[in-house]
C-alpha positions, 0 to 999 in steps of 0.5 A, spaced: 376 211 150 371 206 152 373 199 156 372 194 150 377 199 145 383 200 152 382 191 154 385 190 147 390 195 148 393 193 154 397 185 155 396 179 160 400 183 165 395 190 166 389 186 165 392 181 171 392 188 175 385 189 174 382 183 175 385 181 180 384 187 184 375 186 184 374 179 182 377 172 183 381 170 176 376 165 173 380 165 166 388 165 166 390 168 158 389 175 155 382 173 152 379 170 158 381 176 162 378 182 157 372 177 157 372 178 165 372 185 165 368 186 159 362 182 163 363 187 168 362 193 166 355 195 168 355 191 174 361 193 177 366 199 173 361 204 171 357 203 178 356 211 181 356 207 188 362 202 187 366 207 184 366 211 191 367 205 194 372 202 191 376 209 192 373 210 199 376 203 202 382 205 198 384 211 202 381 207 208 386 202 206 392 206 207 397 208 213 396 215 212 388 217 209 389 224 208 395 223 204 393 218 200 386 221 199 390 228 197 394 224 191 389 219 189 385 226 188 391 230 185 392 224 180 385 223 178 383 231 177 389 231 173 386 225 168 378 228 168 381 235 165 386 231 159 384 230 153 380 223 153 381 223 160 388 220 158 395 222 158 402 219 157 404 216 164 410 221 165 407 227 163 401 225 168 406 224 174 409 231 171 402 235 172 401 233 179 408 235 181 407 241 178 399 242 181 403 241 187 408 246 186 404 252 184 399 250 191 406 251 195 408 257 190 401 261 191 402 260 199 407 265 199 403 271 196 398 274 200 394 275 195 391 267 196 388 269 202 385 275 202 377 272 200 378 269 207 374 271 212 380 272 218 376 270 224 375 264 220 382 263 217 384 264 224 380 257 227 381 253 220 387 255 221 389 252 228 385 245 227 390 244 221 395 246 225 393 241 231 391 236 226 398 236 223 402 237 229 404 229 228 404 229 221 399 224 221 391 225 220 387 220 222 379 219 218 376 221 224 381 228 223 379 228 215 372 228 217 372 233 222 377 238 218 371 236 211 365 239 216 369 245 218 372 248 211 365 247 209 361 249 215 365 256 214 365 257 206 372 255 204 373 251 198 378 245 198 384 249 195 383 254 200 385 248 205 391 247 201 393 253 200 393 254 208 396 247 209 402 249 205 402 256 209 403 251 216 408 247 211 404 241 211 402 241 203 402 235 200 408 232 205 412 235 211 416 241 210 412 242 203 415 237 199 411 235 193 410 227 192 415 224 188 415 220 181 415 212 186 409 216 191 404 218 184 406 211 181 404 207 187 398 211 187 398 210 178 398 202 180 393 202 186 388 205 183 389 200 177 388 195 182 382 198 185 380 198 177 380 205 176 385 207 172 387 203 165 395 202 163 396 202 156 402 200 154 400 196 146 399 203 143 403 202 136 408 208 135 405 212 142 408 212 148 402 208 154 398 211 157 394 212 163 386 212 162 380 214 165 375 210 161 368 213 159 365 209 163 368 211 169 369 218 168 361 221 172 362 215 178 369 219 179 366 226 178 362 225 183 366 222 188 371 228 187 365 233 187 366 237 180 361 239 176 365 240 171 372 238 168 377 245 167 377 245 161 369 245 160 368 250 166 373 255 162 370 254 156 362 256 160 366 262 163 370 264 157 361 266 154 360 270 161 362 277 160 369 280 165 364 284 168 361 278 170 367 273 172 369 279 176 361 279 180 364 271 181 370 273 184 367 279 188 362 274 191 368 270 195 370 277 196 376 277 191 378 284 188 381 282 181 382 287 175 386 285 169 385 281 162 379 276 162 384 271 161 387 272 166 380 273 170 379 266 167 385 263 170 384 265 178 377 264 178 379 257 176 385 256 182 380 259 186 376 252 186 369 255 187 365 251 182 361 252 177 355 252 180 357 255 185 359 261 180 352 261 176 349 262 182 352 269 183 348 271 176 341 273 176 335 269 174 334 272 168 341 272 166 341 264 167 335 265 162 339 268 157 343 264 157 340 258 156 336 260 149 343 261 147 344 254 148 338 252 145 336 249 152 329 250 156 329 257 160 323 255 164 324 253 171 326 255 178 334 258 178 337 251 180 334 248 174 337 253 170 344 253 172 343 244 172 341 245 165 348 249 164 352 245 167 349 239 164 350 243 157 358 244 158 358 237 161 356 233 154 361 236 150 366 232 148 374 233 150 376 235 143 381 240 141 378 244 134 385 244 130 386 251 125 386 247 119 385 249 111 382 242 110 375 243 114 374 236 113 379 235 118 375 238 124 369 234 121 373 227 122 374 229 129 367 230 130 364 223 126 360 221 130 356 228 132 355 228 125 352 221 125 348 223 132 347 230 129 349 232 136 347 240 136 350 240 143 357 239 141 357 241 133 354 248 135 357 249 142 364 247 138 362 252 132 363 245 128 357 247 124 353 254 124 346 251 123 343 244 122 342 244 116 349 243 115 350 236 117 349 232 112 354 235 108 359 235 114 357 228 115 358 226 108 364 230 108 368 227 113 366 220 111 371 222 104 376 225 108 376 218 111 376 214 105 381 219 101 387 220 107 386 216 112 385 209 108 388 212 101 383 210 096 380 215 091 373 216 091 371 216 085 367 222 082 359 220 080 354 223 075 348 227 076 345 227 083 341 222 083 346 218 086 349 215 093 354 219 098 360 216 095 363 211 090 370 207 091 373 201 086 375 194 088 382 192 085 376 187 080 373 194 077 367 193 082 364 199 086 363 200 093 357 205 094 356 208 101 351 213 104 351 216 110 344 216 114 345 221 120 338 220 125 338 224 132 338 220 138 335 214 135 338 207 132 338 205 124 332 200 122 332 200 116 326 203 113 323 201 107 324 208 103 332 207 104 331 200 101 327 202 095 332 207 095 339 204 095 336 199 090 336 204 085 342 206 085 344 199 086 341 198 078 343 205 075 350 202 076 349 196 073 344 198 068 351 202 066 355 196 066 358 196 072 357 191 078 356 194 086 360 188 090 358 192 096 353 198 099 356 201 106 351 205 110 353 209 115 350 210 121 350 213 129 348 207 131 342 200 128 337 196 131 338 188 130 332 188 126 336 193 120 340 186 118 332 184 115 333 190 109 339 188 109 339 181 106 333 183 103 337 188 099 341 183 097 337 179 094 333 184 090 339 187 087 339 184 081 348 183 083 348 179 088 351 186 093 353 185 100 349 190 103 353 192 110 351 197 115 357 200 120 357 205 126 361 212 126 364 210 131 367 204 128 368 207 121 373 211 125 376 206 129 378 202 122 381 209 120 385 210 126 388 203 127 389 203 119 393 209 120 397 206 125 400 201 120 406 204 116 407 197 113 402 197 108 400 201 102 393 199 100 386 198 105 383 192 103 375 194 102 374 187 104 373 188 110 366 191 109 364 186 103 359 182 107 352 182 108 349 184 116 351 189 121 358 190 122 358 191 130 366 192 134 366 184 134 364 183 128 368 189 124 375 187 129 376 180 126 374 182 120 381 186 120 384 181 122 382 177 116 383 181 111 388 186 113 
């Protein structure tokens, strides 16, 4: 969820929360303040460096760093690794107790140490257990305990792992954080503009959200190459062979299942990066042309691109379902930007060639069970993508114009075009109130064409161009609203872009 969407989701209260923890208040009503933070989205909340500086004075800030620092990274993992970076705020304070838990459970199993050099786990060993000796960890002591684990090739969870060993993970005596500690840090890291609360969510319960914005600027500052479900879905394409090597490297003997190989590399905390690194040049060659990406360069330029790879794909679960337009819904806006990255690396699609279909597919899909309108069948093919039927009898064409990386101009071939079928209805009696173009995004310039077109239509047609993205917002919050039985086709008769603005009060107009 991008900021502008989660704002409009969220009362006085949380937004008051947010503004007031990066900037004096300049306006004091729910507008003004989604207005601020709307202002500031470049500037300040999707910033790489300030992101790192607002959570590195919020540890700085606390009476205990260390354990503030080791909860705000518990919670912050736990969002970056849920679907759309976001979760109900109650399963997100059971996910960290839980992280936390099974740290403390796998301390106890000898197994967990047994990569580690033991002359090295001996010294990292008694710096903890000095460091902890007081139950309280200055920065300079964070500091030097980072320099060391680093120094002698242990990961972060190997330190966790030891801490819960001295019983010091997360608290004294390895007690886990409680529900009032994580919520604390929740509404910290609210005021730090970090985490977004949605508590305006018809029919779901709030949730606690890492805009898209963010999400980068916070992977960097807690030194992850790849979410866990991405790193899974990288590791789930290396043979068991390979996973093994991975583990063997960090001198960890594990035979079982791949799955379950997958599993404990995963709890190691090795990195990606770090886990490509163990495979050979030409291996990382084969596989970045089965990616379809560049398989030149020097070893760290291949493993980036792979890394790059996995890291563009989008947090979504395909569903095992008998209606595949279902699965092309989930992926609209791929379609529309024909991302192959993501429509192949999620096996969407099996070749190019395919979107269009897909794209025209999913579109009906939204018209038919999201807005509950019947597309209307049309003869012959020298026709638009998709037909509807205002209450009057007149008609509402679409077409879908997918375009890879670029903006919708408008070209003078689409006007000839859509003219064309404009006047085959009307030439047959009918009348095209309106004509919808679909697109992945469009330039200003496309609104010329636009009324262009309705001028030569011959009947007065609002021609209106939409972005996937918002097409699938309007289906979204549609569903949501269980008290009317018919959409109203209103909202996209006009003539012009409808941009996010634009299409919103529109709904509110018409709906």
């Amino acid at each position: 969820m991008k900021i502008e969407d989660i704002i409009d989701k969220m009362s006085k209260s949380y937004l008051d929360r947010i503004v007031k923890g990066y900037a004096p208040i300049l306006e004091k009503d729910e507008e003004g303040y989604r207005k601020q933070i709307r202002d500031n989205i470049d500037d300040f909340f999707s910033d790489k460096e300030k992101i790192r500086e607002r959570l590195s004075n919020y540890i700085k800030s606390s009476k205990k760093p260390h354990q503030t620092s080791l909860l705000l990274t518990f919670v912050l993992k736990t969002l970056i690794a849920s679907h759309q970076y976001s979760l109900k705020y109650e399963d997100l304070v059971d996910k960290v107790v839980k992280a936390e838990t099974e740290i403390i459970n796998n301390s106890e199993k000898k197994e967990y140490f047994k990569h580690l050099d033991k002359k090295s786990l001996e010294i990292f060993e008694t710096i903890l257990s000095a460091a902890f000796e007081d139950n309280y960890i200055s920065e300079d002591e964070l500091y030097l305990i980072r320099k060391v684990r680093k120094t002698i090739g242990f990961q972060e969870n190997d330190q966790y792992l030891l801490q819960a060993k001295l019983k010091s993970f997360p608290k004294d005596n390895n007690t886990p954080h409680t529900h009032n500690e994580i919520n604390q840090c929740i509404i910290d890291l609210q005021k730090y503009g970090i985490v977004f609360y949605c508590n305006r969510l018809e029919d779901e319960d709030h949730l606690c959200v890492i805009p898209e914005e963010l999400v980068d600027g916070v992977k960097s500052f807690l030194g992850i190459d790849l979410t866990a479900e991405k790193y899974r879905l990288l590791l789930k394409n290396l043979s068991k062979e390979e996973l093994q090597d991975i583990l063997e490297s960090i001198n960890i003997k594990f035979y079982d299942k791949k799955e379950n190989i997958i599993d404990r590399l995963v709890v190691t905390g090795i990195t990606a990066s770090e886990a490509l690194d163990v495979l050979t040049t030409n291996r990382l060659s084969e596989i970045c042309k089965k990616l379809n990406i560049k398989t030149s360069g020097s070893k760290n330029d291949k493993i980036n691109r792979i890394i790059k790879y996995y890291d563009g794909l989008i947090n979504v679960e395909v569903e095992d379902t008998e209606d595949k337009r279902k699965v092309y819904y989930d992926f609209f806006e791929q379609l529309a930007k024909r991302d192959l990255q993501n429509l192949l690396g999620k096996n969407i699609i099996k070749q190019e060639r395919d979107i269009d279909l897909a794209f025209e597919e999913a579109t009906k899909y939204i018209f038919e069970e999201k807005l509950n309108y019947k597309v209307i069948d049309q003869e012959g093919t020298e026709h638009s993508d998709g037909c509807l039927k205002f209450q009057n009898g007149d008609l509402l064409l679409w077409d879908n114009k997918s375009l890879n990386d670029e903006k919708y101009t408008f070209p003078n071939s689409h006007l000839k075009q859509f003219k064309r079928y404009i006047r085959d209805v009307s030439n047959k009696g009918g009348r095209v109130s309106c004509f919808l173009i679909i697109v992945p995004d469009f330039e200003e310039s496309a609104k010329d064409n636009a009324l262009k077109l309705k001028y030569e239509s011959g009947s007065d047609t609002d021609i209106s161009i939409i972005s996937a993205e918002n097409l699938k917002m309007i289906a979204e919050e549609w569903t949501k609203n269980k008290d009317k039985n018919e959409f109203n086709l209103q909202v996209f008769n006009t003539t012009g872009l409808l941009t996010r603005e634009e299409t919103k009060n529109r709904m509110k107009l018409f709906l």
